[in-house]
C-alpha positions in Angstrom: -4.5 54.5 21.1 -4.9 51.9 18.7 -2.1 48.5 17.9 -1.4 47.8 14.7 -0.2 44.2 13.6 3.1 43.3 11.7 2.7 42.3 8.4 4.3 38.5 8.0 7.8 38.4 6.1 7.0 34.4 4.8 5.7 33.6 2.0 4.6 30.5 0.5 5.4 29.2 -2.9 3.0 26.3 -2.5 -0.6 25.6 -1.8 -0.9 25.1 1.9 -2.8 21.7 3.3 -6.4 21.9 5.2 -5.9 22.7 8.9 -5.2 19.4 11.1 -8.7 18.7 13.2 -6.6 19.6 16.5 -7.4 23.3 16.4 -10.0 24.1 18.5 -13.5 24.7 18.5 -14.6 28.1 16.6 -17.1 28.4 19.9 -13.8 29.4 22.1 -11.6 31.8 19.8 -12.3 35.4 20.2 -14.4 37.4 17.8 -11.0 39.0 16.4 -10.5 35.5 14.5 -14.1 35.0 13.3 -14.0 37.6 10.6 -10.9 36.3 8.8 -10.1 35.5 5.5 -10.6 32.8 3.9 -7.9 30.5 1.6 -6.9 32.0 -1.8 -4.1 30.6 -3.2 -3.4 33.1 -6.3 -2.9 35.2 -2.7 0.9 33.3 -2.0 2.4 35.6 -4.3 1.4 38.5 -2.4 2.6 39.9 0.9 -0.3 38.9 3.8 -1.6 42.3 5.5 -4.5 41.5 7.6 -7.7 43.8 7.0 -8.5 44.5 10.3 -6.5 45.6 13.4 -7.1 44.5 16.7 -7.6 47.5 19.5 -6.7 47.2 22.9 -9.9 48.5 24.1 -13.5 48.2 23.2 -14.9 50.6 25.4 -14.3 54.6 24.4 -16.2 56.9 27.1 -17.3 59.8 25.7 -18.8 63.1 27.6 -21.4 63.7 25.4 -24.0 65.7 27.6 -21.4 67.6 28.8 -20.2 69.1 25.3 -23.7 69.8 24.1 -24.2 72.2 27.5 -20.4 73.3 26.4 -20.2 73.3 23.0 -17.3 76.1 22.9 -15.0 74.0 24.7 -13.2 70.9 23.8 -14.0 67.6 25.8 -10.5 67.8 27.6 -10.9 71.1 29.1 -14.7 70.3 30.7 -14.8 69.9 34.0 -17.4 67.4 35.2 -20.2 68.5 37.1 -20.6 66.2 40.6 -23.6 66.1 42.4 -23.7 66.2 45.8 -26.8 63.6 45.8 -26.0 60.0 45.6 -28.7 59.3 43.0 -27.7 62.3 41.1 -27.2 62.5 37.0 -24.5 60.0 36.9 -24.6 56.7 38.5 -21.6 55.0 40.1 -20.0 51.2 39.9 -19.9 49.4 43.6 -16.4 48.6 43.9 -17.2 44.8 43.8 -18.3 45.9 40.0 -15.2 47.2 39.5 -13.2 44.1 41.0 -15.7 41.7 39.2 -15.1 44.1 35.6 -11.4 43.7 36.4 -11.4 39.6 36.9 -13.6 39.3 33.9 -10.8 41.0 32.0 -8.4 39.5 33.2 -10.2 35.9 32.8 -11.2 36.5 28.9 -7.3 37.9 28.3 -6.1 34.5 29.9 -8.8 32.7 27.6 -7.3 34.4 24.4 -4.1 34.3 24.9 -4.6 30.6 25.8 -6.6 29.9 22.6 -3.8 31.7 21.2 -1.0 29.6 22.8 -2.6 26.3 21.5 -3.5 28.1 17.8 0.3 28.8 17.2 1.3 25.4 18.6 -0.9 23.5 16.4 0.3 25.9 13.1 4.0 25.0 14.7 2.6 21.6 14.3 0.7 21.9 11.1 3.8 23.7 9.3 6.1 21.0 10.3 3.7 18.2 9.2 3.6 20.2 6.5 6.9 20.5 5.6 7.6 16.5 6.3 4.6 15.7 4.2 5.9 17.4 1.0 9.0 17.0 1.6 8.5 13.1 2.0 6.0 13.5 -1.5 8.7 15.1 -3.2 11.3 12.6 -2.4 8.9 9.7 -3.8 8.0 11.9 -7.2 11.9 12.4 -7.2 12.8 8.6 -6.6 10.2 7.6 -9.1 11.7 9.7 -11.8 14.8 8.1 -11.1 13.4 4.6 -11.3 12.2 5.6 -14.5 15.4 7.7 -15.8 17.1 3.9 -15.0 14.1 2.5 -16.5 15.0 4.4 -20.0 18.2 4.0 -19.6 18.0 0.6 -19.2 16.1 0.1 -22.8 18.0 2.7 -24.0 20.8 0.6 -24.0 19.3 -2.9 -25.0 17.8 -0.7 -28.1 21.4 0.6 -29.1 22.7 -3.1 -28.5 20.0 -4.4 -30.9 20.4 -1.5 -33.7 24.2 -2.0 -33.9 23.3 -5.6 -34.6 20.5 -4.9 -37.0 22.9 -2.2 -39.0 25.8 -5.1 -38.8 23.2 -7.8 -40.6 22.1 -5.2 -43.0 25.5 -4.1 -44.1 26.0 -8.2 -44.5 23.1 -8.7 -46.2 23.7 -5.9 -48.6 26.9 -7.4 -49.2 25.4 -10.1 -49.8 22.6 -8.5 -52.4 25.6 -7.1 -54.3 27.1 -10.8 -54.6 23.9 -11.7 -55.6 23.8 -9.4 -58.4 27.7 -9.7 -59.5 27.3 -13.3 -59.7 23.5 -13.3 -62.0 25.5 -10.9 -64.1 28.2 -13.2 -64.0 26.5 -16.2 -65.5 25.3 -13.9 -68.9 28.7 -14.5 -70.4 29.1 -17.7 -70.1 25.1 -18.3 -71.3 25.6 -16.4 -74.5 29.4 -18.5 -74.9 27.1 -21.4 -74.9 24.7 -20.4 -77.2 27.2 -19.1 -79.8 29.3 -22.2 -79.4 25.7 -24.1 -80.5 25.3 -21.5 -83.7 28.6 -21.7 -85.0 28.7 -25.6 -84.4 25.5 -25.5 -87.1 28.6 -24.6 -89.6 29.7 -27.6 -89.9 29.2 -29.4 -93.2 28.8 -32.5 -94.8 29.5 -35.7 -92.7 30.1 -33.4 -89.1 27.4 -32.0 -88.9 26.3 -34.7 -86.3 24.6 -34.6 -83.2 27.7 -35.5 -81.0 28.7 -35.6 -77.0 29.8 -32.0 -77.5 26.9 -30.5 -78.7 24.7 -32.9 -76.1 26.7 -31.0 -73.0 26.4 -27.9 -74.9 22.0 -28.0 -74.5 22.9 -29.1 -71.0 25.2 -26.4 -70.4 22.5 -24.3 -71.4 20.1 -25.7 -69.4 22.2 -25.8 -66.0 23.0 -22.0 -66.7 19.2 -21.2 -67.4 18.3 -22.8 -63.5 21.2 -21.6 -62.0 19.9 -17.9 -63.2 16.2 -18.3 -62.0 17.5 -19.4 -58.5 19.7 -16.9 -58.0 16.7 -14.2 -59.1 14.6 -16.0 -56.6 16.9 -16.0 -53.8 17.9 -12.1 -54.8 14.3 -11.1 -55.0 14.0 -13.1 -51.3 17.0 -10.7 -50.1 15.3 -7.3 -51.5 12.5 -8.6 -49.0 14.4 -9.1 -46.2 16.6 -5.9 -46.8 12.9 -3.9 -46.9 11.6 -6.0 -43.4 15.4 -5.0 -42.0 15.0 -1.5 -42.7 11.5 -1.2 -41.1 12.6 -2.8 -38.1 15.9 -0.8 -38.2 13.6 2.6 -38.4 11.2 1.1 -35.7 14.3 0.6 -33.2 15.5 4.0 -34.5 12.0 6.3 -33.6 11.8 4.0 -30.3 15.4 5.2 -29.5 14.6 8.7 -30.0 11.2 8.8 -28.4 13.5 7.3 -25.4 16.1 9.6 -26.2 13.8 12.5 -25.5 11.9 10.7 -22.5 14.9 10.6 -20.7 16.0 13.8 -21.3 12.8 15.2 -19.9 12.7 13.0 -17.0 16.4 13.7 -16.4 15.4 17.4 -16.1 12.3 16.5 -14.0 14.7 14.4 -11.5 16.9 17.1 -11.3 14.4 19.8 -10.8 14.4 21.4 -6.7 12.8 24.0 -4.8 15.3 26.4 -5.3 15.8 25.5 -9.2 15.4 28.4 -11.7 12.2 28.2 -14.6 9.8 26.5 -12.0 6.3 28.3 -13.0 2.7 27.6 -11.9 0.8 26.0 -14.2 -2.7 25.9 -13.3 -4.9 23.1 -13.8 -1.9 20.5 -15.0 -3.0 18.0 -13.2 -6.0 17.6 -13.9 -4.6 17.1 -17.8 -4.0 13.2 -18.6 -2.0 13.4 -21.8 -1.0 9.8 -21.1 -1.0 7.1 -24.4 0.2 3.9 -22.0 0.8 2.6 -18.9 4.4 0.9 -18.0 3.6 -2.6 -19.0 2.3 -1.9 -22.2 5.3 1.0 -22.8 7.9 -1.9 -21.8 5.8 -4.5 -23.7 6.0 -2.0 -26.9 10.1 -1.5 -26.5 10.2 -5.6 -26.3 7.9 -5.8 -29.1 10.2 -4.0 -30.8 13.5 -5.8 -29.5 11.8 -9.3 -30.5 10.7 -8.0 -34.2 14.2 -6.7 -35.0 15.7 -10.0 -33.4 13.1 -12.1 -35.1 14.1 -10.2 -38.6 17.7 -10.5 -37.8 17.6 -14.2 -37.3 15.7 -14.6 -40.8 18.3 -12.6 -42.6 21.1 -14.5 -40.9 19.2 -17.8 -42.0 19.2 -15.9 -45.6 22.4 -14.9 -46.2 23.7 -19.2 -45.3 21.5 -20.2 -47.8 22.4 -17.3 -50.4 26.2 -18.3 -49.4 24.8 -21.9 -49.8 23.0 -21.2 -53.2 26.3 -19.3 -54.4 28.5 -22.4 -53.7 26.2 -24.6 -54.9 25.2 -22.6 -58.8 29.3 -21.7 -58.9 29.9 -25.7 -58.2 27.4 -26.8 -60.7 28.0 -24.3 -63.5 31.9 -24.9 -63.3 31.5 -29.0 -63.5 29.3 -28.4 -66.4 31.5 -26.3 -67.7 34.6 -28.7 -67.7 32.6 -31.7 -69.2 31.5 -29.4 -71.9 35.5 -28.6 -72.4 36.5 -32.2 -71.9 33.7 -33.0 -74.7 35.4 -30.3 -76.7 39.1 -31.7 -76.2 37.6 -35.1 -77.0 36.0 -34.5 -79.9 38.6 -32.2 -81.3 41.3 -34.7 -80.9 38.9 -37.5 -82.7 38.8 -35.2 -85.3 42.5 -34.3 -85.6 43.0 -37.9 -86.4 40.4 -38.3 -88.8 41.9 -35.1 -90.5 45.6 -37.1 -90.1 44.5 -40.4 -91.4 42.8 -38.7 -94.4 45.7 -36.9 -94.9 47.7 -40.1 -95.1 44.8 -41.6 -97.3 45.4 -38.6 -99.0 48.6 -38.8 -99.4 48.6 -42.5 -100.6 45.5 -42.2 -103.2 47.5 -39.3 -105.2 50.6 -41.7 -105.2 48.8 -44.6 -106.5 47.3 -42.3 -109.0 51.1 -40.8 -110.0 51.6 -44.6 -110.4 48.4 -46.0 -112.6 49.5 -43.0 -114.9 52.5 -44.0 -115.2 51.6 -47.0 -115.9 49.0 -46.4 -118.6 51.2 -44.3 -120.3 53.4 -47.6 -119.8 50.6 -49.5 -121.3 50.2 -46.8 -124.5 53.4 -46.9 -125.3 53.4 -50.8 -125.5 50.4 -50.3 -127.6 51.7 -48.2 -129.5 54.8 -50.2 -129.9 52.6 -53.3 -130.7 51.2 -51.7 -133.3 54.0 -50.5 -135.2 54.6 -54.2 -134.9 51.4 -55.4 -136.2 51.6 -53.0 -139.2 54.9 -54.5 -140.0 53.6 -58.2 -139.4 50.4 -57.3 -141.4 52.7 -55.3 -144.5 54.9 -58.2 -144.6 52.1 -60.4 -145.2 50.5 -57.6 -147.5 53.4 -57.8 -149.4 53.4 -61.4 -149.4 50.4 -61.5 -151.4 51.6 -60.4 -154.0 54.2 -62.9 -154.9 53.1 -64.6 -158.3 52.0 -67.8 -159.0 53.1 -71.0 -157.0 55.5 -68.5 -154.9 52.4 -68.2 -153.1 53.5 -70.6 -150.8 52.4 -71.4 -147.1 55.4 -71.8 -145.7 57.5 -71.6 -142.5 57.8 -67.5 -143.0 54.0 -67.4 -144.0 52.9 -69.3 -140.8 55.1 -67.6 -138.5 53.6 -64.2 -139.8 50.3 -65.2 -139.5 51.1 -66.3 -136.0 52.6 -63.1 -135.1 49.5 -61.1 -135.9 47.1 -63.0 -134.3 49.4 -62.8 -131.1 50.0 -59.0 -131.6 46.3 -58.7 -132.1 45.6 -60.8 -128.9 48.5 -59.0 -127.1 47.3 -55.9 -128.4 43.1 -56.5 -126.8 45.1 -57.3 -123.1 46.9 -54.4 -123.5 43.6 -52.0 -124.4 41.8 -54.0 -121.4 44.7 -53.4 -119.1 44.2 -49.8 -120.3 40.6 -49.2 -119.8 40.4 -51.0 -116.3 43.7 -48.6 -115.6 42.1 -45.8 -116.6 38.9 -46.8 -114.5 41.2 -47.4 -111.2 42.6 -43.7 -112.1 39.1 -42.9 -112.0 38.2 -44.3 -108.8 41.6 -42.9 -107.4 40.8 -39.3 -108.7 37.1 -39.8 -107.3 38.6 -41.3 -103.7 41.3 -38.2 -103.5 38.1 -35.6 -104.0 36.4 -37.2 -101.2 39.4 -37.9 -99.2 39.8 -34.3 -100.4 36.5 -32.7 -99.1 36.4 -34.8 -96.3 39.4 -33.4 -95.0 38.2 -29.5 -95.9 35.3 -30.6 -93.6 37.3 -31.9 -91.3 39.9 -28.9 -91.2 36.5 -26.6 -91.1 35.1 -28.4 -87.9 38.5 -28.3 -85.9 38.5 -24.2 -86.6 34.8 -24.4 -85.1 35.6 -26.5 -82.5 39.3 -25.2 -81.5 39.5 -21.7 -82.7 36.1 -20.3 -82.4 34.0 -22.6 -79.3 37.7 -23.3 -77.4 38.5 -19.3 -78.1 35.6 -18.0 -76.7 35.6 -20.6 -73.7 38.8 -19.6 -71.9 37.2 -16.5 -71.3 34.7 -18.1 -69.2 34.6 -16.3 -65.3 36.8 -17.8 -62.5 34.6 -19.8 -59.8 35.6 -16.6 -57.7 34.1 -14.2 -60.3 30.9 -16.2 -60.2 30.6 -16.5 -56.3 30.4 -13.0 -56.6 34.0 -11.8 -54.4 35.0 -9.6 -57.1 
């Protein structure tokens, strides 16, 4: 009758360790245990059967020589044969052979099961060290992975703090650019209102056509607009830089976050991972893989890195955006005080000229009186002419006449020297008269001339206050606000 062994109901899901060096000596286990088999671990998937049975005896007597003499009849039904002799066919134990067989057995079955006492003891043993060992290297993997899951979590956060800030100082600084921009555009209008206020100044004719106060501030004007222009460029084309170094910091902080992102969720599923936890696979030869890129001071030194960059950049664009605010102030400031000594140039010079224009219109007015009066006057002076020389005709008939008078009539008398008198004073009256007339109608002359300068003057001076207060003045009040050029609208 053979014994057949059990097969085991455990089976392991994991490798299992060396046996400890407390098992004993190979010399002292039975030859059952000599021939087994060795460590496979593809085998822990697999119920264990062992390969060979133990049998509770080695020793199978046999009656051979009987069942060749009876080969009809089965080897129960023969009956031996005994000899009567003592040294017969078959020889006999002693009964001290039989006690000393018996001892033997029962010596070796104490020895194995001995042997086999201690070998389950120590696998008791082994299992349980086992079990403590793995369970005490899980529980470090485990507290690792949540030292690092705090780890990521930890730079996780400092990495959202930072990128909030980074997005709040680029949303300022793009503010900021679009200031920037309004206010260069800004300053176009009043730098072609300065330049056409110098072109239609060049209008002017005559006498204003001078190179005053006004159109002094005007080339300054120009000037101060022209710088103001070429620092706000610069400083705009020093924000486009600082916007680009923003956004590569902001997209550094951004792949960091999600690298982390993932990390954690990865190590959050390893940390959470058990024995008992569903999708856990063999994966053979894993370890022995070292996909690894960093260690954790360079990984931590490469989120800082990060961190201090984006900082760094933040600082600079804060630094920026004061002196663009600065720069804004300072242009707007400029520009405007410019702008009001151009106008109070303007309002100057255009109330100079409207009192040049009123005294020439008084001078005006005056000349063309005092020529209303020297005409009246030389016709005055005609008339008496002509009223002396109907007077001289008669003075000069008379003594005509006179001439005439026949022999000693022809006498000089009172009458004849009174009529001779009377001529020459007519004649005399008559050459004051013509030189009153001729230096009369010379001071008409020089009145007319004097009223067609006063008169021209005064078109000039009529065409330089349109310039000036129509056209320059008309344009300027539709230069931008200081608001408009600080760039808040």
């Amino acid at each position: 009758m053979e014994l057949y062994g059990y097969p085991l109901k455990a089976k392991f899901n994991q490798p299992q360790p060396p046996p400890p060096k407390v098992l004993p000596a190979t010399g002292t286990m039975t030859t059952s245990y000599k021939n087994r088999i060795p460590y496979h671990p593809e085998s822990f998937s697999m119920p264990w059967m062992p390969n060979s049975y133990y049998k509770a005896a080695a020793l199978n007597p046999t009656l051979s020589p009987l069942t060749e003499s009876f080969p009809g009849l089965p080897p129960t039904k023969i009956v031996p044969f005994i000899s009567e002799r003592p040294n017969g066919v078959f020889s006999r134990h002693s009964l001290d052979d039989w006690h000393r067989s018996n001892m033997t057995n029962y010596k070796e079955s104490e020895t194995t099961r001995h042997n086999a006492e201690r070998l389950r003891a120590d696998l008791t043993r082994t299992i349980k060290d086992v079990y403590q060992q793995a369970k005490r290297t899980q529980g470090e993997s485990t507290k690792n992975l949540g030292e690092r899951v705090n780890d990521i979590e930890y730079w996780k956060s400092e990495l959202c703090i930072e990128l909030d800030a980074m997005i709040r100082e680029t949303n300022s600084l793009t503010d900021m650019q679009k200031r920037l921009e309004r206010a260069l555009a800004d300053t176009e209008g009043p730098f072609q209102v300065a330049h056409k206020c110098l072109l239609n100044r060049e209008k002017r004719m005559g006498i204003d056509l001078v190179n005053d106060d006004v159109e002094k501030q005007l080339i300054t004007e120009i000037k101060t607009i022209r710088s103001c222009r070429e620092r706000l460029q610069q400083c705009l084309d020093t924000v486009n830089c600082q916007l680009m170094c923003n956004k590569e910091a902001r997209q550094e902080l951004e792949k960091d976050l999600a690298d982390k992102q993932m990390g954690h969720h990865i190590d959050s599923k390893c940390y959470q991972l058990k024995n008992t936890s569903r999708g856990i696979h063999y994966y053979k030869g894993v370890e022995r893989v070292d996909a690894t890129v960093s260690v954790p001071e360079t990984w931590a030194r490469f989120t800082d890195n990060n961190i201090f960059r984006s900082q760094s950049a933040r600082a600079t664009s804060a630094k920026l955006r004061a002196s663009t605010e600065s720069l804004l102030m300072g242009t707007a400031d400029e520009m405007w005080r410019q702008f009001s000594k151009v106008n109070d140039a303007f309002t100057s010079r255009i109330t100079e000229t409207a009192n040049a224009k009123s005294k020439i219109q008084t001078h005006l007015a005056k000349t063309r009186q005092e020529i209303f009066q020297i005409e009246t006057k030389i016709q005055v002076i005609q008339k008496t002419i002509r009223d002396k020389e109907v007077q001289l005709k008669v003075a000069q008939t008379r003594l005509d006449e006179r001439t005439r008078r026949p022999n000693v009539e022809l006498c000089r008398d009172a009458a004849q020297i009174r009529l001779v008198q009377e001529v020459n004073e007519i004649n005399e009256t008559l050459r004051n008269l013509h030189q009153c007339l001729r230096a009369s109608e010379d001071m008409l002359q020089m009145l007319v001339r004097s009223k067609g300068v006063l008169e021209h003057d005064l078109v000039v001076k009529n065409n330089s206050l349109f310039i000036d207060q129509e056209r320059c003045m008309g344009m300027r009040k539709s230069y931008p606000s200081t608001v408009q050029i600080l760039g808040y609208v």
